[in-house]
Backbone bond lengths (Angstrom), bond angles and torsions (degrees), N, CA, C in turn:
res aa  C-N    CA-C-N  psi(-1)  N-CA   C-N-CA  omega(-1)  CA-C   N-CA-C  phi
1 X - - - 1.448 - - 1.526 108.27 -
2 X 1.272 99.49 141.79 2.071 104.98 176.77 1.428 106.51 -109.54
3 X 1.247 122.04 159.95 1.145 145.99 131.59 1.813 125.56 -70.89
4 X 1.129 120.23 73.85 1.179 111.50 178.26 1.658 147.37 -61.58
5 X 0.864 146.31 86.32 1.602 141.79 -153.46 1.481 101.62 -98.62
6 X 1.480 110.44 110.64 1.247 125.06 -176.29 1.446 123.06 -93.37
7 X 1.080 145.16 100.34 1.560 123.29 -179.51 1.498 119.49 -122.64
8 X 1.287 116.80 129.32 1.181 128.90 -168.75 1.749 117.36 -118.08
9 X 1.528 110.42 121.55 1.213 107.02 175.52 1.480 119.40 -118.81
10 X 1.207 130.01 177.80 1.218 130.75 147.80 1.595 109.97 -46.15
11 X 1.357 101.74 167.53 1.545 129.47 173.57 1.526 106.58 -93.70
12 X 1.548 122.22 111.64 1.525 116.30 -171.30 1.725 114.60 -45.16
13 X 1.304 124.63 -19.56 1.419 107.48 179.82 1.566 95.96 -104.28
14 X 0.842 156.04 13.30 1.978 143.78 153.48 1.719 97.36 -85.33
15 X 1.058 108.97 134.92 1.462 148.45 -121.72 1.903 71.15 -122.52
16 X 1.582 95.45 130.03 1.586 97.22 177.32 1.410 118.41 -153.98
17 X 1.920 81.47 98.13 1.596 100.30 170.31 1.355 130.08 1.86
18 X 1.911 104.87 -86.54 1.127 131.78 -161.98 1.855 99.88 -67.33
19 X 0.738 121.67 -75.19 1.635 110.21 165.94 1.506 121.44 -36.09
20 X 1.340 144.16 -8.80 1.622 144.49 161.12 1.736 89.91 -75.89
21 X 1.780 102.44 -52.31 2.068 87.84 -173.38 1.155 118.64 -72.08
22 X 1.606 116.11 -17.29 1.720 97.91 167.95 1.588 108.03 -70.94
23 X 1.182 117.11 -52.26 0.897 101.88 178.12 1.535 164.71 -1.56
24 X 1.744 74.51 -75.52 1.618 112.05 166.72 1.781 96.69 -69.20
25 X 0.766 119.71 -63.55 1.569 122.37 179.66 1.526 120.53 -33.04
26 X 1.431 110.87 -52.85 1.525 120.96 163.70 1.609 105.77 -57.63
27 X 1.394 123.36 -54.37 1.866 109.81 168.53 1.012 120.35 -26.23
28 X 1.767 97.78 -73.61 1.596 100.46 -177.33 1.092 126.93 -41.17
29 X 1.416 144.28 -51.81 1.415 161.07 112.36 1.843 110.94 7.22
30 X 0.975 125.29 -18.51 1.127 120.61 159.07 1.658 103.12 97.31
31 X 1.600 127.81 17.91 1.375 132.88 152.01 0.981 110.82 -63.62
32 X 1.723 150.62 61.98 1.127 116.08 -165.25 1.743 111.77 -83.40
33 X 1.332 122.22 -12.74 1.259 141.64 -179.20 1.491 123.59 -64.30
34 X 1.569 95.97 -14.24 1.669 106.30 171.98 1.818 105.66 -70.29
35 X 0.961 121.79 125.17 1.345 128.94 164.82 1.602 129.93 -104.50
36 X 1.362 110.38 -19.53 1.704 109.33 158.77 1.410 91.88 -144.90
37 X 1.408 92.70 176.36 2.036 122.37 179.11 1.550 84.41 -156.97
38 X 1.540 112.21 120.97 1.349 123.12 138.22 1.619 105.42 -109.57
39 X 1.735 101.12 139.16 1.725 101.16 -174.52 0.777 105.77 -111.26
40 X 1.730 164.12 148.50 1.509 161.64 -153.41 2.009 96.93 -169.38
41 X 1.553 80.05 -167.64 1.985 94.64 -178.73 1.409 106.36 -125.98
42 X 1.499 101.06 145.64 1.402 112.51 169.36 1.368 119.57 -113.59
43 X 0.983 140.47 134.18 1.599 131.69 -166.97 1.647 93.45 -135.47
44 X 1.419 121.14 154.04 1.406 137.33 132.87 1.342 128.29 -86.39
45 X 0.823 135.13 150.44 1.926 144.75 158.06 1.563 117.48 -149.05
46 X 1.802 91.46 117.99 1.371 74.12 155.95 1.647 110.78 -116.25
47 X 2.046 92.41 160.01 1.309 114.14 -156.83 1.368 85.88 -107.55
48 X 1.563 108.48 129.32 1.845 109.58 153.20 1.554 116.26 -82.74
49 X 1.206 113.67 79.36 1.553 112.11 -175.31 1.324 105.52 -134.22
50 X 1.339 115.96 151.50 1.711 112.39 179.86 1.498 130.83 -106.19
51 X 1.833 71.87 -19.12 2.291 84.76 -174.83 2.055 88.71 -116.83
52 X 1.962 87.00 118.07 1.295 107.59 159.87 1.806 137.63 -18.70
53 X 1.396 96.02 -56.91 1.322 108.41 175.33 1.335 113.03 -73.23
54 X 1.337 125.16 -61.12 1.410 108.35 177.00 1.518 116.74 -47.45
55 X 1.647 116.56 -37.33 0.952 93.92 -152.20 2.101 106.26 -67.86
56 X 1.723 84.20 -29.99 2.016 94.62 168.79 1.443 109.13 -25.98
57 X 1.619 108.17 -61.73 1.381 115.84 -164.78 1.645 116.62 -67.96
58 X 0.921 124.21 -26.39 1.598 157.87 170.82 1.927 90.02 -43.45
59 X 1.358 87.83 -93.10 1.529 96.04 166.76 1.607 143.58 -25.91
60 X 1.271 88.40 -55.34 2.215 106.37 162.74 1.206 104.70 -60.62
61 X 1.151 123.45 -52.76 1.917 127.69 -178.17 1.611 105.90 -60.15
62 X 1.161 126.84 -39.92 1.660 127.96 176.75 1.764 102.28 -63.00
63 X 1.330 94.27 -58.21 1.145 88.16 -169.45 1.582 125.92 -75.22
64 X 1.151 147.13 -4.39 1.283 171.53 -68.40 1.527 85.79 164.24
65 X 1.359 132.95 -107.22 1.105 140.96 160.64 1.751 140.52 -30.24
66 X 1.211 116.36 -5.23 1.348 119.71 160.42 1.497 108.04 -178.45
67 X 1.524 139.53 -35.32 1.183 133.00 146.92 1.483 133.06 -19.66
68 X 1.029 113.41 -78.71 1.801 134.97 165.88 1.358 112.63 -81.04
69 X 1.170 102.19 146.69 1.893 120.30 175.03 1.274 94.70 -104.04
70 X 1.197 129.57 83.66 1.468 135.24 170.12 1.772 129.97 -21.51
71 X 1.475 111.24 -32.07 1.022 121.77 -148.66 1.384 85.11 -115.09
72 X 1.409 148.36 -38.51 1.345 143.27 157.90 1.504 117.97 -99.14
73 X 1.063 125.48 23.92 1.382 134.18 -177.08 1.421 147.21 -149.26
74 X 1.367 125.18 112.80 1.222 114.09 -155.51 1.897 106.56 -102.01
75 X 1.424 100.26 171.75 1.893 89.92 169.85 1.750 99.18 -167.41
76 X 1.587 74.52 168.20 1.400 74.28 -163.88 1.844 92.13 -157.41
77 X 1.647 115.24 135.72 1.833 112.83 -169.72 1.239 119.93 -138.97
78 X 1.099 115.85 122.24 1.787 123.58 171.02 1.551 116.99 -63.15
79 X 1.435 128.39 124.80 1.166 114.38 150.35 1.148 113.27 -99.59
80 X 1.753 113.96 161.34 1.076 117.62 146.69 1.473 133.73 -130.14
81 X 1.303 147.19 129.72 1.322 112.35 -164.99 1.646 116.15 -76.52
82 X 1.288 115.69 168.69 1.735 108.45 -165.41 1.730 100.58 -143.02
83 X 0.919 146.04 160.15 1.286 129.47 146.82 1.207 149.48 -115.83
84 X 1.199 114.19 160.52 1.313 133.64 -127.91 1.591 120.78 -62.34
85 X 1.287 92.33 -17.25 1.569 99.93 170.48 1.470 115.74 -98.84
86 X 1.511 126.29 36.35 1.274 133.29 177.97 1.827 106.79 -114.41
87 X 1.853 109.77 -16.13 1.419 118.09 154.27 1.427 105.26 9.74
């Protein structure tokens, strides 16, 4: 069984809203030293799988297919294995 750590960002050239308002938000707040915010997703999963690679491939297919927006979005995931009685 894995612990999966998923992270998903924007694509460095799509232009991202929500990171200009944190941003600006941290200014106001008196960060003025912050100079970017990119904002993305973090997900967990756990996978009941036993062999590593599939489970890799397991993962690319989630994300590829409904996880990630392919075309503005990149990702990238840690496994770890965990066990099984932590469900």
């Amino acid at each position: 069984m894995y612990l999966v750590k998923v992270y998903i960002t924007l694509k460095p050239t799509v232009n991202d809203p929500q990171g200009l308002t944190i941003k600006g938000g941290l200014h106001t707040l008196g960060f003025g030293q912050v100079k970017s915010v990119r904002a993305g997703k973090y997900m967990e999963i756990k996978l009941d799988e036993e062999d590593r690679l599939k489970a890799e491939e397991q993962i690319r297919e989630m994300c590829r297919k409904l996880l990630a927006n392919p075309v503005i979005e990149d990702f990238r995931f840690e496994l770890e294995e965990i066990n099984p009685t932590s469900r």
